[in-house]
Each structure stands twice: as C-alpha cells, then as structure tokens.
N, C-alpha and C positions, 0 to 999 in steps of 0.2 A: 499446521504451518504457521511459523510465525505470528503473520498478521496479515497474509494473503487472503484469509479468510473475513478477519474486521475490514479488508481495502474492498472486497467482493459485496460483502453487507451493507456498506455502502453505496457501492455504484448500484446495486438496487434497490435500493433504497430512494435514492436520487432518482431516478427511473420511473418508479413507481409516482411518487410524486411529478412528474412531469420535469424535474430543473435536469440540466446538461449534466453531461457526464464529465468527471476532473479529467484532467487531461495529468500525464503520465508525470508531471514533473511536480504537478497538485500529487497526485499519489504517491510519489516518493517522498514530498516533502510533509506531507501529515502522515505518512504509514511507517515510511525508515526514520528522519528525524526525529518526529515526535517519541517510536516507538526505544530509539537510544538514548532517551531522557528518561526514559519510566526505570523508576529503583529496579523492578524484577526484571526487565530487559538488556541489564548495562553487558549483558555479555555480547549485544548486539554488535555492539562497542569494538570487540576485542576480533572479532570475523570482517574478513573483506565484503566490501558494502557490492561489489559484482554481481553473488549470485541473488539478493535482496534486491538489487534493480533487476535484475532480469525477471525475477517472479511476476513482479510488476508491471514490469514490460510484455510478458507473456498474457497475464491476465487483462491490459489495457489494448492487447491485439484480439482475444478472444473473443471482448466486447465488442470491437467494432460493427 
C-alpha cells in the first residue's frame, strides 16, 4: 500500500518513543503531500486524493 505502511511505521514509532500520535491532518499532510512530490510517486498525482485520505483515516481510527 502506498505509504499506509511508512504513515503505520511511524505512528509506532512515535509510540514507542513516548511523543503523541499525528493527528489525521499531520498524516495526510506528510504521507499524501509529501508522498506527491517524490519523483517515483508523481502518479499519486494523477488519482483522486479520496481513497488516500480514507486509508488514513481508517488507519488513524484503528489507532485510537
């Protein structure tokens, strides 16, 4: 998956160290922005950004 998996690595990561977990608008904004600037991601680009929030959305509900 995308980068469901790098936004996951993360929030455990964060976790693991003690600091807070991003909140959903932090994970879109370093996981979908960031990841439609990377040269090999630009087809990110070219797909509706929907089901890419929703992943995220889904994964920042699971953590709760």
């Amino acid at each position: 998956m995308w980068r469901v998996n790098d936004s996951l690595a993360c929030c455990q990561q964060k976790y693991k160290s003690g600091e807070k977990k991003p909140n959903l608008s932090e994970l879109q904004k370093q996981f979908i922005t960031q990841a439609k600037k990377a040269e090999y991601r630009e087809w990110l680009s070219e797909v509706s950004a929907i089901p890419l929030q929703q992943s995220l959305n889904d994964l920042n509900q699971a953590l709760l």
